[in-house]
C-alpha positions as CSV (number, residue, x, y, z in Angstrom):
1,X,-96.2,75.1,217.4
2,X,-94.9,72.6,214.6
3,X,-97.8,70.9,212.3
4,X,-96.9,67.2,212.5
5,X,-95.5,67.1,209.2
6,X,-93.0,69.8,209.7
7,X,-89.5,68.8,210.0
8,X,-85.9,71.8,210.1
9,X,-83.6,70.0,208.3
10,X,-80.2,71.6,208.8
11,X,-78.5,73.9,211.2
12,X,-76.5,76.8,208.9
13,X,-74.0,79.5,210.2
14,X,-72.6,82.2,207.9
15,X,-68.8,83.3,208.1
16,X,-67.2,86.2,206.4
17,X,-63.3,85.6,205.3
18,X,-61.4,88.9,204.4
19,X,-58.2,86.6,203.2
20,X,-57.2,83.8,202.6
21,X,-55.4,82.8,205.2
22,X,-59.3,83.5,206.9
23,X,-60.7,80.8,204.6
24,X,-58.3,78.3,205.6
25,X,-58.4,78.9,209.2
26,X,-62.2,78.4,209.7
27,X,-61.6,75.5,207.3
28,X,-59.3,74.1,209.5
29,X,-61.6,74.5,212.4
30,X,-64.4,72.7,210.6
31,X,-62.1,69.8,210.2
32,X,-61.6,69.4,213.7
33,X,-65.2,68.7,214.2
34,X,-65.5,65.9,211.2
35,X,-66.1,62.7,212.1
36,X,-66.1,59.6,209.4
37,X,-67.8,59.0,207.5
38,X,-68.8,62.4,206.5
39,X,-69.1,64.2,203.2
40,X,-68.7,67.7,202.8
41,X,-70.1,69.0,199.7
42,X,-68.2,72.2,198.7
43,X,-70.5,74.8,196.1
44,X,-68.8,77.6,194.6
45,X,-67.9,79.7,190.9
46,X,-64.5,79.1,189.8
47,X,-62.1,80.4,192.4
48,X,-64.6,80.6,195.1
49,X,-61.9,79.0,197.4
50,X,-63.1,74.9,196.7
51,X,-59.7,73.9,197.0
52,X,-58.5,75.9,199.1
53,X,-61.4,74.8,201.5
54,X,-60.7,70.6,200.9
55,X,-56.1,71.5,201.3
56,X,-56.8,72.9,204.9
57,X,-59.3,69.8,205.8
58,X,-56.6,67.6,204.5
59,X,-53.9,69.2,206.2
60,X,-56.1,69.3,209.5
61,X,-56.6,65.5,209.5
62,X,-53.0,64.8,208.6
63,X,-52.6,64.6,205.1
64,X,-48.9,65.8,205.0
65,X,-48.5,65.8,200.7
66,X,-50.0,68.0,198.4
67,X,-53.7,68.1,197.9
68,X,-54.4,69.3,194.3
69,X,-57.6,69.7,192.7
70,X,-58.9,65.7,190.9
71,X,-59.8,68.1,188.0
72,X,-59.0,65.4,186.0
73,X,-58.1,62.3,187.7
74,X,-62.0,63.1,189.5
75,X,-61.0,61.4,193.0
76,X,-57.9,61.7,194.9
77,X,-58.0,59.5,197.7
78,X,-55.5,60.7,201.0
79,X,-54.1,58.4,204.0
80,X,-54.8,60.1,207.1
81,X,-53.4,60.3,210.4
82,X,-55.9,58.3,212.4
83,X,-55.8,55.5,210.1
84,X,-59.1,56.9,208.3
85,X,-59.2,57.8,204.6
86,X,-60.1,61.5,202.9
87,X,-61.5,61.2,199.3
88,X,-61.4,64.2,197.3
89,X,-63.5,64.9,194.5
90,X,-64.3,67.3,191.7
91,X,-67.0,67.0,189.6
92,X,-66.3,69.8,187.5
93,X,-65.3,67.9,184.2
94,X,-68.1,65.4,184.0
95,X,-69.8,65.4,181.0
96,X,-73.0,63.2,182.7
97,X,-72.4,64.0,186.3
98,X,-74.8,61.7,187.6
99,X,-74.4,59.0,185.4
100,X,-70.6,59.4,185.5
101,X,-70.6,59.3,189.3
102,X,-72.1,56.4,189.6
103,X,-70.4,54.5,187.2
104,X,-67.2,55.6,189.3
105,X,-68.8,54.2,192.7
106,X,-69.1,57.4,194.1
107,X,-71.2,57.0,196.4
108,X,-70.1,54.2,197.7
109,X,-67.5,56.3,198.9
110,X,-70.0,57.9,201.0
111,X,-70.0,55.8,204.2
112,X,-65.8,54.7,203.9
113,X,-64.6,58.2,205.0
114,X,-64.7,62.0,204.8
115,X,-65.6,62.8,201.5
116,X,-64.8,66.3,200.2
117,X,-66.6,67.3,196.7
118,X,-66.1,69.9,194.4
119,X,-68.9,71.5,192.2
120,X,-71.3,69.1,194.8
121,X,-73.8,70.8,192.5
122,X,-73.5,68.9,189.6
123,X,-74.8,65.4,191.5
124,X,-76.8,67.0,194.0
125,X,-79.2,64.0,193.6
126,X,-77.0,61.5,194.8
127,X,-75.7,63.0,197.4
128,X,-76.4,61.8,200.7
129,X,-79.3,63.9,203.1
130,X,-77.0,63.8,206.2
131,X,-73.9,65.9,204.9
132,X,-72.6,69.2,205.3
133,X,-72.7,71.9,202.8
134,X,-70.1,74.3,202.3
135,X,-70.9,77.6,200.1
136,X,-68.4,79.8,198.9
137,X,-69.4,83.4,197.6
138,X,-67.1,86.1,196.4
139,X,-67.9,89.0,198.8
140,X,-65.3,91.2,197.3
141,X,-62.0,91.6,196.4
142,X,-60.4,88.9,198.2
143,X,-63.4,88.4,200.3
144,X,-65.7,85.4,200.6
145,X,-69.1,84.8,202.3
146,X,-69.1,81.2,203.3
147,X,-72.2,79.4,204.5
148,X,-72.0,76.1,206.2
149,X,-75.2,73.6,207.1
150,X,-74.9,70.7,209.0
151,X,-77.4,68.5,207.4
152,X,-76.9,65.8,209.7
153,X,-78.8,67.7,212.0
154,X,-82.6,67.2,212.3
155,X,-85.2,67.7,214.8
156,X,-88.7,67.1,214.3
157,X,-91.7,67.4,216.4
158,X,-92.6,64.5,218.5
């Protein structure tokens, strides 16, 4: 039995990728189930497979040009195939994340369309409570341990 106060916040899964060809694949299986608006915050060291992660969701919902990494531009923003809009972002080179990100209307991005950001980490205050996180861990050569919670899930006890 619950305490009244007690709320699971969350539902994660855990996926192993040996390639990746893997990654991309479950990635592209993830974007199937997004719905806008949505943001999917991607966590991961440098080459955890970020990018790789955000090209397959954009090439899921119909992006058809390249996807590269905002390293510098910080948002790229993508036409999709529904009529719906995929911003990506990368956090990566701000200097005050927070105070950067919300001088760029971040998150006002937040309820226009699926959101993908990169190094999620470094404005993990301002991100929203109901999103998904995606964390990518090397596991290996050429292996990755990703973890995925669906944040928008929550059950409490009535």
């Amino acid at each position: 039995m619950w305490a009244q106060s007690d709320t699971i916040v969350g539902m994660s899964v855990t996926f192993y990728s040996d390639s990746p060809e893997t990654t991309r694949s479950w990635a592209i299986q993830l974007a199937a189930r997004l719905q806008a608006p949505v943001v999917v915050a991607l966590y991961g060291d440098l080459g955890a497979g970020k990018t790789l992660v955000a090209q397959a969701i954009a090439a899921a919902l119909g992006v058809t040009g390249p996807v590269t990494s905002p390293t510098f531009t910080l948002i790229n923003e993508y036409d999709l195939s529904d009529g719906g809009i995929l911003f990506h972002v990368d956090c990566y080179r701000l200097q005050n994340p927070e105070a950067e990100a919300v001088a760029l209307g971040l998150t006002e991005l937040f309820d226009q369309g699926v959101v993908l950001i990169e190094w999620a980490d470094r404005i993990a205050s301002l991100l929203p409570d109901d999103r998904i996180d995606v964390v990518l861990q090397d596991a290996g050569p050429g292996h990755r341990r990703i973890e995925m919670t669906d944040r928008r899930f929550v059950m409490r006890e009535t």
